[in-house]
MMTF fields as JSON, N, C-alpha, C and O atoms, coordinates in Angstrom:
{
  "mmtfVersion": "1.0.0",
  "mmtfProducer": "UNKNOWN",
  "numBonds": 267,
  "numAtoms": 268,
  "numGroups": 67,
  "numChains": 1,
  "numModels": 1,
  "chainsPerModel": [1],
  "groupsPerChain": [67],
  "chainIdList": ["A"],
  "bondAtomList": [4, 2, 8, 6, 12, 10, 16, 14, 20, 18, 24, 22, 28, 26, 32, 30, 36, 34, 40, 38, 44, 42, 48, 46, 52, 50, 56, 54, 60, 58, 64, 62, 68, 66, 72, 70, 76, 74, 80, 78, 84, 82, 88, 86, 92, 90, 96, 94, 100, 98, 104, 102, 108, 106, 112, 110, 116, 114, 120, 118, 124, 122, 128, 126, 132, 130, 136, 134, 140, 138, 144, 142, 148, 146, 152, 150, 156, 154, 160, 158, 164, 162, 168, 166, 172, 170, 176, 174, 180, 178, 184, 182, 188, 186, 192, 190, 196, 194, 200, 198, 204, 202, 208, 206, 212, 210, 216, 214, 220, 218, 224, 222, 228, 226, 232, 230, 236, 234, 240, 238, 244, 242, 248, 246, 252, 250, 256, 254, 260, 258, 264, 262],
  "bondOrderList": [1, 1, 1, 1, 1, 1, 1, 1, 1, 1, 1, 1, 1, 1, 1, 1, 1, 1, 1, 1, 1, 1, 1, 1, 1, 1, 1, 1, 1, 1, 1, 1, 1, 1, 1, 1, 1, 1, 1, 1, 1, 1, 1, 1, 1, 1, 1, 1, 1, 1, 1, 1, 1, 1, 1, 1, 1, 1, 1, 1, 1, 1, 1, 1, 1, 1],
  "groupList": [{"groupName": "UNK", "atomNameList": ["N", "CA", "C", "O"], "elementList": ["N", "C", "C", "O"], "formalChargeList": [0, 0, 0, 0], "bondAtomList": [1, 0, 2, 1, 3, 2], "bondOrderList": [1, 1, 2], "singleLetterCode": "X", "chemCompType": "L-PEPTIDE LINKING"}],
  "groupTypeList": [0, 0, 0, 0, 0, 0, 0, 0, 0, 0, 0, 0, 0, 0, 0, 0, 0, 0, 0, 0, 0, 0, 0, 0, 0, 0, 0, 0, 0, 0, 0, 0, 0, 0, 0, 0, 0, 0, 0, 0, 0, 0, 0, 0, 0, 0, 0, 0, 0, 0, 0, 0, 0, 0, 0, 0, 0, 0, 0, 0, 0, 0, 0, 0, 0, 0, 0],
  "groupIdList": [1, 2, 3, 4, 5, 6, 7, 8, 9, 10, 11, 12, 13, 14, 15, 16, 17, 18, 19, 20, 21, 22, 23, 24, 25, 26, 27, 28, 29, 30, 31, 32, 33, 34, 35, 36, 37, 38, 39, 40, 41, 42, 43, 44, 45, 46, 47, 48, 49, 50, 51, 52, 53, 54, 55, 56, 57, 58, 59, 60, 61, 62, 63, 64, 65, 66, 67],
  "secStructList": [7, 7, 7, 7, 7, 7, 7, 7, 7, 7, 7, 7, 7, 1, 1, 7, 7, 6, 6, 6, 6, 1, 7, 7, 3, 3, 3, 3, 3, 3, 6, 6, 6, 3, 3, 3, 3, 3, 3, 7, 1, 7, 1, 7, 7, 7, 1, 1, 7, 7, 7, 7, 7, 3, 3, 3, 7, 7, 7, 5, 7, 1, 7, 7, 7, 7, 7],
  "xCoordList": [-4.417, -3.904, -3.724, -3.036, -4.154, -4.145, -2.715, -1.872, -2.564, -1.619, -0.812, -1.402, 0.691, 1.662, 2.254, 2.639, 2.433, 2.962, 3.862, 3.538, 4.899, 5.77, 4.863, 3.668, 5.184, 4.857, 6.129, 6.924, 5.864, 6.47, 5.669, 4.598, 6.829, 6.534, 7.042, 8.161, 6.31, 6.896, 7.171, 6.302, 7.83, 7.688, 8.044, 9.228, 7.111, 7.297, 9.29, 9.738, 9.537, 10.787, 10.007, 8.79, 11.159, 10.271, 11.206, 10.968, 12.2, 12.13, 11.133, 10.35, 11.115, 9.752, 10.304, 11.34, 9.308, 9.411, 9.859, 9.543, 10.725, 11.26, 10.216, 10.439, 9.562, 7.952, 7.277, 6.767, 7.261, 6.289, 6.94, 6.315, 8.253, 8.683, 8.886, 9.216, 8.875, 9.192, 7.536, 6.585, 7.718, 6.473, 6.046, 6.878, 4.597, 4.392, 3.719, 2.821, 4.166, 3.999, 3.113, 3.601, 1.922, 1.107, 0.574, -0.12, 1.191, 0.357, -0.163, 0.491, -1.765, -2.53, -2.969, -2.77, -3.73, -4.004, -4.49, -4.345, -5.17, -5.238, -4.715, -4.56, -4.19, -3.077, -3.287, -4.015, -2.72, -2.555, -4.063, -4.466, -4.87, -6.152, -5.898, -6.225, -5.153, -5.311, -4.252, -3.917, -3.432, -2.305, -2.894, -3.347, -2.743, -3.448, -1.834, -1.875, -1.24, -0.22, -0.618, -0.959, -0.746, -1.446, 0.234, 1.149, 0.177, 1.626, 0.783, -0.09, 0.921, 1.291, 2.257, 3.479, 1.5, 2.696, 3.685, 4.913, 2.623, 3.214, 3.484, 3.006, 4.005, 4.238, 3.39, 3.15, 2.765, 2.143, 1.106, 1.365, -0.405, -1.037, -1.731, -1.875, -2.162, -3.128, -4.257, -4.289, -5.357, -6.802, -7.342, -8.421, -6.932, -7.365, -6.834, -7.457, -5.488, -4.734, -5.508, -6.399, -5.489, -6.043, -4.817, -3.611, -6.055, -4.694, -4.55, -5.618, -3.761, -3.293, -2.526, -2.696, -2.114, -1.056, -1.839, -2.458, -1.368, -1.874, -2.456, -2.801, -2.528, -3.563, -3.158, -3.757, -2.182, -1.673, -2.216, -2.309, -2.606, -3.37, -2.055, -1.912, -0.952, -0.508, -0.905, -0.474, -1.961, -2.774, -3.653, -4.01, -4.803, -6.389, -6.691, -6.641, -6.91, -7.723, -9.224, -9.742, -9.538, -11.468, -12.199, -11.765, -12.909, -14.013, -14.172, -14.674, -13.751, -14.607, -14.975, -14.72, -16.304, -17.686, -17.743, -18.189, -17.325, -17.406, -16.034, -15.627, -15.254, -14.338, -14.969, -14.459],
  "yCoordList": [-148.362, -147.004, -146.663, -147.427, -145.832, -144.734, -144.478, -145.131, -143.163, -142.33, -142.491, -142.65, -142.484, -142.007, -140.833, -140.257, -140.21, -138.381, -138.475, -139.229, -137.795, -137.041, -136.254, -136.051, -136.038, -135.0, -135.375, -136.305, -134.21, -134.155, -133.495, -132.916, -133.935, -133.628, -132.424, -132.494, -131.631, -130.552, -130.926, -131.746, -130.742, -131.06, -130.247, -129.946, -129.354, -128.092, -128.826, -129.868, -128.014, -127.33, -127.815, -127.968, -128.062, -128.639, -127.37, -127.111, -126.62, -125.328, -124.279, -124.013, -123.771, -122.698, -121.328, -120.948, -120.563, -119.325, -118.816, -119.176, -117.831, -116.788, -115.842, -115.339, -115.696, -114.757, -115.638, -115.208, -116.506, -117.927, -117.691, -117.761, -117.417, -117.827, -116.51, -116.515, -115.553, -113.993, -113.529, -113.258, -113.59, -112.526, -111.442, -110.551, -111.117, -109.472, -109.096, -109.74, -107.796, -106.903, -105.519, -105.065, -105.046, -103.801, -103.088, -103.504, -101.905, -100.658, -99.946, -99.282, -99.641, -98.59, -97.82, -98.221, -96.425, -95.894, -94.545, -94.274, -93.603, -92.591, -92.078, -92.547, -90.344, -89.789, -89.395, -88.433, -90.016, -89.203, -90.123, -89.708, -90.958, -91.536, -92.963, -93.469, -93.928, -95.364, -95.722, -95.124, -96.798, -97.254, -99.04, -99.41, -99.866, -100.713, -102.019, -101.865, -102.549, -103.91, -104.837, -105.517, -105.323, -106.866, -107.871, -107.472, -108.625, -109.682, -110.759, -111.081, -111.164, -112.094, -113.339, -113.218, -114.726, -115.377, -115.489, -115.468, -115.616, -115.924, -114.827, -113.826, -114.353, -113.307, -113.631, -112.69, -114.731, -115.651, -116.225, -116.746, -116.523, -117.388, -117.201, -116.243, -118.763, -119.192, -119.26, -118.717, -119.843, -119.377, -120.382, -120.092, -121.334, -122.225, -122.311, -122.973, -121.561, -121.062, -120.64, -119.906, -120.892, -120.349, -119.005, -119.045, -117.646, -116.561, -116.52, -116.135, -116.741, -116.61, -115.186, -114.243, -115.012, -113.671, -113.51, -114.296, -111.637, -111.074, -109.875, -109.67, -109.264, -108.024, -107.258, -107.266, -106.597, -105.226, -103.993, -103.389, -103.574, -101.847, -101.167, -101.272, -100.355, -99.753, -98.772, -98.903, -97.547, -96.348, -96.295, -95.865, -96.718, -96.272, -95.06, -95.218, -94.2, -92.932, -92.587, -91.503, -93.625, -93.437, -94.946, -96.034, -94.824, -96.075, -96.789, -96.231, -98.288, -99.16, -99.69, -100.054, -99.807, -100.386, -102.076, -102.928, -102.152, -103.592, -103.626, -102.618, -105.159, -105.441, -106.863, -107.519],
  "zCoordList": [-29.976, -30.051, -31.536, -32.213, -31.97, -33.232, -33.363, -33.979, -32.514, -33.085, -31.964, -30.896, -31.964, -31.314, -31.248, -32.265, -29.721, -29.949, -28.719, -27.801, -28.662, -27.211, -26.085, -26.301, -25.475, -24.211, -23.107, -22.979, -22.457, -21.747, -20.188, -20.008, -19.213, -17.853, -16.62, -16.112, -16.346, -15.838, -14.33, -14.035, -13.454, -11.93, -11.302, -11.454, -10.126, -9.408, -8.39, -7.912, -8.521, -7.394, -6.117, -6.017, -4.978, -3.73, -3.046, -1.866, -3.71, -2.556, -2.378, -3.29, -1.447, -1.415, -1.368, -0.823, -2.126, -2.481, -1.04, 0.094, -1.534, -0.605, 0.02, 1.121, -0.372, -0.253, 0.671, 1.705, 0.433, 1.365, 2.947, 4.005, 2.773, 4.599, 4.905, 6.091, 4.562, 4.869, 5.246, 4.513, 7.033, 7.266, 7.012, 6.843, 6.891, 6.084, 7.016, 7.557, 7.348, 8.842, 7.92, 6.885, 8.443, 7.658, 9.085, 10.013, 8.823, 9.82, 9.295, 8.491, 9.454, 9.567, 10.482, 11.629, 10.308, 11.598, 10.972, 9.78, 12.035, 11.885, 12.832, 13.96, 12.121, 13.516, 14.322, 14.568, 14.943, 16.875, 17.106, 18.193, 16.698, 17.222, 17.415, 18.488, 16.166, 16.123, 15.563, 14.541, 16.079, 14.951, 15.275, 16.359, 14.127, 14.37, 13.517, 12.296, 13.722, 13.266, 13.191, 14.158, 11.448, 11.608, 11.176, 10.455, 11.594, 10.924, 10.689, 11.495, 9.96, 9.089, 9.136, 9.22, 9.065, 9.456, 7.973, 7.893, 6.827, 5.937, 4.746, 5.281, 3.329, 2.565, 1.64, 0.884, 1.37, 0.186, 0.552, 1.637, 0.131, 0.408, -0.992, -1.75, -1.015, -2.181, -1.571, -0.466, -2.008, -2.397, -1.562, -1.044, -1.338, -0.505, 0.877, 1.707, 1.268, 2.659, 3.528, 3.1, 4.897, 5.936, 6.421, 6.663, 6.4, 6.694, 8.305, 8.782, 9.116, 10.228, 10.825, 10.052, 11.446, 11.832, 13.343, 14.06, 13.465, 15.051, 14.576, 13.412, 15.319, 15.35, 16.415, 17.49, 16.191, 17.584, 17.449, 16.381, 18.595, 18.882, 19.595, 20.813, 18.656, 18.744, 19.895, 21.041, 19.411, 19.958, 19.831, 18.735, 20.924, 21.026, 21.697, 22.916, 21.438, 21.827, 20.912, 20.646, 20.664, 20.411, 20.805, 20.426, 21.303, 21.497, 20.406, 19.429, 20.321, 19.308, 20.055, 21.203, 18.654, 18.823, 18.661, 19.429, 17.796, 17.417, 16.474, 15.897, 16.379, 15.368, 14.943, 14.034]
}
């Protein structure tokens, strides 16, 4: 060994973000035709997360074709 230097070590927190356990609930729609509720299990996902949740049909009054 050459040279001698410091460093140091960072170590994540093992509590989890408040965002992480708080489900995120989103309605869209058009009026008086479609209201459509997706939830969410989780508030947070990273890049490698599988996104999970539901998919509620509020109000259908037009034909879909395909989803």
């Amino acid at each position: 060994m050459k040279e001698e230097f410091e460093f140091g070590v960072l170590l994540p927190s093992t509590e989890e973000d408040v965002d992480q356990i708080n489900p995120l609930k989103m309605e869209v729609g058009i009026e008086d035709c479609l209201h459509i509720e997706f939830q969410y299990n989780k508030g947070k996902y990273y890049l490698k997360d599988c996104v999970t949740g539901r998919v509620n049909f509020a109000l259908v009054k037009i034909n879909l074709k395909y989803m």
